[in-house]
C-alpha positions as CSV (number, residue, x, y, z in Angstrom):
1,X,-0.1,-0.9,-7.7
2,X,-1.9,1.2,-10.8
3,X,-3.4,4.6,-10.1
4,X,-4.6,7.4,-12.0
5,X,-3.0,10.9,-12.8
6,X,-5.2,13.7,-13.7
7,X,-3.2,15.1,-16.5
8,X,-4.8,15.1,-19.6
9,X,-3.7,15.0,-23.2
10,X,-6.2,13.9,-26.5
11,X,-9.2,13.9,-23.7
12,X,-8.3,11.2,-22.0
13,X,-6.3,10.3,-18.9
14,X,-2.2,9.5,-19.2
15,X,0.3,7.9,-16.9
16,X,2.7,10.3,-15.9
17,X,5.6,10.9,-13.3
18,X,3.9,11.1,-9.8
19,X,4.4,13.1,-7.2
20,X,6.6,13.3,-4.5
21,X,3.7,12.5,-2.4
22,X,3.2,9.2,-3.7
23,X,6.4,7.8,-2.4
24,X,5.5,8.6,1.1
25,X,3.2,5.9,0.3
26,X,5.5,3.5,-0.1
27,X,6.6,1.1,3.2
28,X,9.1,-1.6,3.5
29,X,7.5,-4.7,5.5
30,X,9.7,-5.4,7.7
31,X,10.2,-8.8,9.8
32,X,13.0,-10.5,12.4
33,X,15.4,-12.4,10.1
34,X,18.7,-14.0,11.8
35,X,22.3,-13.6,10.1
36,X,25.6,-14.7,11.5
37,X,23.9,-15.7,14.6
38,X,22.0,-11.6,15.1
39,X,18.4,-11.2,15.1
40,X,17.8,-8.0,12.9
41,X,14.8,-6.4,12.0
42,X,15.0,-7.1,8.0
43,X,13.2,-5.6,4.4
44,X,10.8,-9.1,3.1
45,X,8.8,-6.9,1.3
46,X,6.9,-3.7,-0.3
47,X,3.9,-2.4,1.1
48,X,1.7,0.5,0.4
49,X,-0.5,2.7,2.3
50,X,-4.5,2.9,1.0
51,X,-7.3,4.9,2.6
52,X,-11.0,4.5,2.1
53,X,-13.6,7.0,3.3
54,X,-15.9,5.9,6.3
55,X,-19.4,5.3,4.7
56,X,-21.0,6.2,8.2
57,X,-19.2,9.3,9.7
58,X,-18.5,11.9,8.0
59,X,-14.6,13.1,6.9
60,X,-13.5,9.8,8.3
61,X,-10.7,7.5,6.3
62,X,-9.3,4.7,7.1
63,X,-6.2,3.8,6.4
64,X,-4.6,0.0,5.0
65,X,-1.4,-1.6,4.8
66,X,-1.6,-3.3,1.8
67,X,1.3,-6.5,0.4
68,X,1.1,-9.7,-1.5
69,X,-0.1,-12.4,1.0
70,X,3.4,-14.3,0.9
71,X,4.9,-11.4,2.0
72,X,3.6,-11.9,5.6
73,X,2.0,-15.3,5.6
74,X,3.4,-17.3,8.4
75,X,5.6,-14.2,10.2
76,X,5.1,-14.2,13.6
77,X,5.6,-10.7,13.9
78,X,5.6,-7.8,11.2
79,X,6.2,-4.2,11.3
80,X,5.7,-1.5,8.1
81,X,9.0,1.1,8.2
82,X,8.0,4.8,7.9
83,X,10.6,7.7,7.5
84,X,10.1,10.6,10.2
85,X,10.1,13.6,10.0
86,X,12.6,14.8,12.2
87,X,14.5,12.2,10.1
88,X,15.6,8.6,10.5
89,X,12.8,5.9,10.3
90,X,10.2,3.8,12.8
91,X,9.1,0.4,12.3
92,X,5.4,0.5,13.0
93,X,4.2,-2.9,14.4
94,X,1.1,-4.0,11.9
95,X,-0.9,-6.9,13.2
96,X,-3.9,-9.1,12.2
97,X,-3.5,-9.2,8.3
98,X,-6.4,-10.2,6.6
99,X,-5.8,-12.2,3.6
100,X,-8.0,-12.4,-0.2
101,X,-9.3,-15.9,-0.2
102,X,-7.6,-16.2,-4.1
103,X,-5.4,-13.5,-4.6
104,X,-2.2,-12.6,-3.1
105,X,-3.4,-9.6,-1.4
106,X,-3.3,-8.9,2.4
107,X,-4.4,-5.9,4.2
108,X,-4.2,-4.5,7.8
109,X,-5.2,-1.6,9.3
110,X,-2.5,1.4,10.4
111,X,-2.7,2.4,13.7
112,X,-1.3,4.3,16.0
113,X,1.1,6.6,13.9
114,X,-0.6,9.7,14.8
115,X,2.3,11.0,17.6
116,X,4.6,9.3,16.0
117,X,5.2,12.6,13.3
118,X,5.7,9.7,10.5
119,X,6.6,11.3,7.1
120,X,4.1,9.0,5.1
121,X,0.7,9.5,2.4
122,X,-2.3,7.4,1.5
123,X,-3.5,6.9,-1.9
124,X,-6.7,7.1,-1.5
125,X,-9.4,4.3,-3.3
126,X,-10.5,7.2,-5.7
127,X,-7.3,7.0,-7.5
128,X,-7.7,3.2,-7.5
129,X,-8.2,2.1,-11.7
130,X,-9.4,-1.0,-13.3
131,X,-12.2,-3.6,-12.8
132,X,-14.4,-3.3,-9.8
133,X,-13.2,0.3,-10.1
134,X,-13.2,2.9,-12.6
135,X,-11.8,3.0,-16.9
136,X,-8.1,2.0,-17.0
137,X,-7.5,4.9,-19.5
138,X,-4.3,3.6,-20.6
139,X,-3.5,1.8,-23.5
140,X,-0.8,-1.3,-24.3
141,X,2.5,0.6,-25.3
142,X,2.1,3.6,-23.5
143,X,4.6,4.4,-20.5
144,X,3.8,3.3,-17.4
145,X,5.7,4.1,-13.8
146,X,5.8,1.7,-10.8
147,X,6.3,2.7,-7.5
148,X,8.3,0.5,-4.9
149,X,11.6,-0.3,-2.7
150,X,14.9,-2.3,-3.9
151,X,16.2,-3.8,-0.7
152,X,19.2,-4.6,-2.6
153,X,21.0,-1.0,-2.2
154,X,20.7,-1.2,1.7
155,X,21.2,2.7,2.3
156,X,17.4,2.5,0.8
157,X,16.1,-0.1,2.7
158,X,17.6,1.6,5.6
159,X,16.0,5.5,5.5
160,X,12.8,3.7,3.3
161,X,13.6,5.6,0.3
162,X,11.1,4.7,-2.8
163,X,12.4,4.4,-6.0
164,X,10.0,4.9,-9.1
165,X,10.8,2.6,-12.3
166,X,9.0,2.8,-15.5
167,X,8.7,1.0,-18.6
168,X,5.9,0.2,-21.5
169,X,2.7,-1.6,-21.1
170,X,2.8,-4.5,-22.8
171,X,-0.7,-6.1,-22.1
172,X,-3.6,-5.9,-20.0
173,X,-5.9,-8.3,-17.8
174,X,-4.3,-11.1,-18.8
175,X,-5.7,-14.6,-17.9
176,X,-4.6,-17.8,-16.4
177,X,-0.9,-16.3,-17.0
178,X,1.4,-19.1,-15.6
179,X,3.2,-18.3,-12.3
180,X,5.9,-20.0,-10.5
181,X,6.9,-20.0,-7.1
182,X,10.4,-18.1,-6.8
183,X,11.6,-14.9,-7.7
184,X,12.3,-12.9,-10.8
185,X,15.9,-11.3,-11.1
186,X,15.9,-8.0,-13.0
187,X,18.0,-4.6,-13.4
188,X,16.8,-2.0,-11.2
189,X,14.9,0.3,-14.3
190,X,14.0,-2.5,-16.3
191,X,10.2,-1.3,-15.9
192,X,9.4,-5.3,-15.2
193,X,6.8,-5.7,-12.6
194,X,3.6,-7.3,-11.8
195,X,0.6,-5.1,-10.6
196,X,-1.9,-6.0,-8.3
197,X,-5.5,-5.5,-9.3
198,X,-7.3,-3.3,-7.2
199,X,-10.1,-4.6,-7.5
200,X,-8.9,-7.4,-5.5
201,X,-7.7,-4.8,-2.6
202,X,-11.3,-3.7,-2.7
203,X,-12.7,-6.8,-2.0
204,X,-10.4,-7.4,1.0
205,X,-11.3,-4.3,2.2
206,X,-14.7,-5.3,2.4
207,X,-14.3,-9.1,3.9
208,X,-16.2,-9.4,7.3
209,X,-13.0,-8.8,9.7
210,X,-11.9,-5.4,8.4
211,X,-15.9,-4.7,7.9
212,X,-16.7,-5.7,11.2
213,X,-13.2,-3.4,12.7
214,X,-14.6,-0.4,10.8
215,X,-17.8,-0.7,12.1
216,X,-16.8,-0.8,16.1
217,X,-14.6,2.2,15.3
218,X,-17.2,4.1,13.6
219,X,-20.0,3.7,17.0
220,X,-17.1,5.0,19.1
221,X,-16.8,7.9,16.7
222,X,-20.0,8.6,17.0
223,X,-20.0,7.8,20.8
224,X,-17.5,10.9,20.8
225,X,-19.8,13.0,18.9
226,X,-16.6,13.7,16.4
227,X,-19.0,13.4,13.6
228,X,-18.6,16.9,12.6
229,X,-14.8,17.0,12.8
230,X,-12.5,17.8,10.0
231,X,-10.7,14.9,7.9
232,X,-9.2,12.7,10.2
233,X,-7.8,9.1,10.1
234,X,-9.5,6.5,11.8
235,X,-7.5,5.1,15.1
236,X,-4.4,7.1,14.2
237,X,-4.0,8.4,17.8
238,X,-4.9,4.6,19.4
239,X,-2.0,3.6,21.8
């Protein structure tokens, strides 16, 4: 995932080291997997956690669990692993993904964290960069960071720790780029990875299931007359 940093050098916008706050954005999806005959609940995947503002009420985000679609296709059951604060982690049970109809992008809502005191972020769809968004402001061969999880070192899978890898920008909106199915092998700081557009997270935010979800939420916010409140996430406290 691309976003922006507001540092700014020449007059225009850099990619720098992020903050600390942007790993608490980062989630493990996590799913049953059996070994030596023990169901355990198992990394499959990276996740990150997206909010968009309410257009209706007032101070009101919601908040997204956003993957690549193969990630969760086909699992029964999913949860998103958050560190808490009191330490150790929770596996947060996300349901009813909602897939792009040509990209490998799935979405859910998060709900239900609020009593939970999970030790997690958003990046919010401001920070969001390229088409459908705003200017990239970064140019091929300038450094770039990605954030994400290597399952492979299990003490991070385990407490959810992010790790942030970096590397040069090689090219930009590149088309019909030839994909296979399987996996790519690489050393941990290699800087090699594959960014999803977020323009193409936008647009699953706005298909008719999650539009339709946002709007029932937004009536009983207003039922509640909460209008007025401070910032608050939407269905944080459901049970």
């Amino acid at each position: 995932m691309a976003i922006q940093d507001v540092s700014a050098f020449s007059s225009r916008l850099l990619f720098v080291p992020l903050t600390y706050d942007f790993l608490l954005a980062v989630t493990f999806i996590i799913a049953p997997r059996e070994k030596d005959g023990v169901t355990r609940p198992t990394p499959v995947g990276t996740g990150f956690v997206v909010s968009f503002p309410s257009a209706e009420v007032q101070n009101l985000r919601f908040e997204y669990v956003v993957t690549a679609s193969h990630v969760v296709q086909g699992e029964r059951e999913t949860y998103a692993r958050f560190r808490k604060r009191e330490g150790g982690v929770h596996d947060l049970p996300i349901h009813d993904w909602v897939h792009h109809a040509r990209a490998d992008v799935a979405l859910a809502a998060l709900r239900g964290h609020g009593p939970l005191r999970l030790h997690l972020k958003h990046i919010a769809s401001d920070m969001f960069i390229g088409p459908g968004t705003k200017p990239i402001g970064v140019y091929p061969g300038e450094r770039v960071y990605f954030l994400g999880l290597f399952e492979r070192l299990g003490s991070l899978g385990d407490q959810n720790v992010a790790m942030v890898r970096s590397g040069t920008l090689g090219a930009w909106e590149v088309g019909d780029l030839p994909v296979e199915a399987g996996s790519i092998e690489a050393q941990v700081n290699s800087g090699v990875g594959v960014v999803t557009p977020s323009q193409m997270i936008v647009e699953t935010y706005d298909m008719e299931e999650l539009s339709e979800d946002r709007e029932r939420v937004e009536e009983r916010e207003k039922e509640r007359g909460d209008e007025g409140a401070g910032e608050r996430v939407a269905g944080a406290d459901d049970e």
